[in-house]
C-alpha positions in Angstrom: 64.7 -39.2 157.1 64.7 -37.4 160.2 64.0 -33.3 160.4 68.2 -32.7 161.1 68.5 -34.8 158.2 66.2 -32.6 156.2 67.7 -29.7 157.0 71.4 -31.0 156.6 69.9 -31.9 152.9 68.5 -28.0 152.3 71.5 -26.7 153.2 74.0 -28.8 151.4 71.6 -28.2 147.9 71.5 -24.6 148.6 75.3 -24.8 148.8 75.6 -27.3 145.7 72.5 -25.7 143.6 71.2 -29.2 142.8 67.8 -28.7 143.3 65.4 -26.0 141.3 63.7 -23.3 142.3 60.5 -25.3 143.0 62.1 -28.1 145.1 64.0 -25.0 146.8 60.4 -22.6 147.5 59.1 -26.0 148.6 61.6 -27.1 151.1 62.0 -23.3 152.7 58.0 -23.1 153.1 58.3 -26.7 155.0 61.2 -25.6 157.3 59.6 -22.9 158.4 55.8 -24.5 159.1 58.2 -27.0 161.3 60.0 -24.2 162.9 56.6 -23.0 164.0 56.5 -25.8 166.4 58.6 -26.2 170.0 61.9 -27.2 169.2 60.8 -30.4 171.0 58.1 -31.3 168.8 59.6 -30.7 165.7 60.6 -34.0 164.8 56.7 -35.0 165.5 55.7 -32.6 163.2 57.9 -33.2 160.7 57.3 -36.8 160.3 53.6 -37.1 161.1 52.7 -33.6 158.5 55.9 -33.8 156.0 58.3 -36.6 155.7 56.9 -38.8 153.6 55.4 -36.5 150.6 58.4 -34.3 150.8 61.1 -37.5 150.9 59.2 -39.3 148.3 58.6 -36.4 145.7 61.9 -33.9 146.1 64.5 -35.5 148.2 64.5 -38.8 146.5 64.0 -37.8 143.0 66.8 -34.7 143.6 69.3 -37.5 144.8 68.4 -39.9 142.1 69.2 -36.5 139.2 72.7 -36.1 141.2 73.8 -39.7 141.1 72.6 -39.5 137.3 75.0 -36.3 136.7 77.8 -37.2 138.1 77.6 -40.4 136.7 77.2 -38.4 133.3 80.3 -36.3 134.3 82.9 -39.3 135.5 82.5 -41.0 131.6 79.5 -43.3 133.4 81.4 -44.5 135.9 79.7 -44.9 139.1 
């Protein structure tokens, strides 16, 4: 996941409220340590200090919850 796509993903589970409070302190701390950095070196940052614990313990297991719930909410149709 690339940083844009991180922060397309914050901002479209602060719109849907899909996430908890945790996953949502969690994600706000980590855009703004990466904002610290030149806008050129974000990406660096992100992928080299971030991606992969924050991918692999709130952005996966958040998506995985939302496919669950809808699929609760459409009869279990997916």
């Amino acid at each position: 996941m690339k940083y844009r796509e991180f922060v397309k993903w914050c901002n479209e589970r602060a719109c849907d409220g899909c996430w908890g409070m945790l996953e949502a302190m969690i994600c706000i701390w980590v855009l703004e340590e990466v904002r610290k950095a030149p806008f050129w070196r974000r990406e660096k940052v992100w992928r080299e200090q971030y991606e992969n614990d924050v991918v692999n313990q709130i952005v996966e297991p958040t998506n995985q919850k939302i496919k669950e719930l809808c699929g609760m909410r459409n009869g279990g149709k997916r």
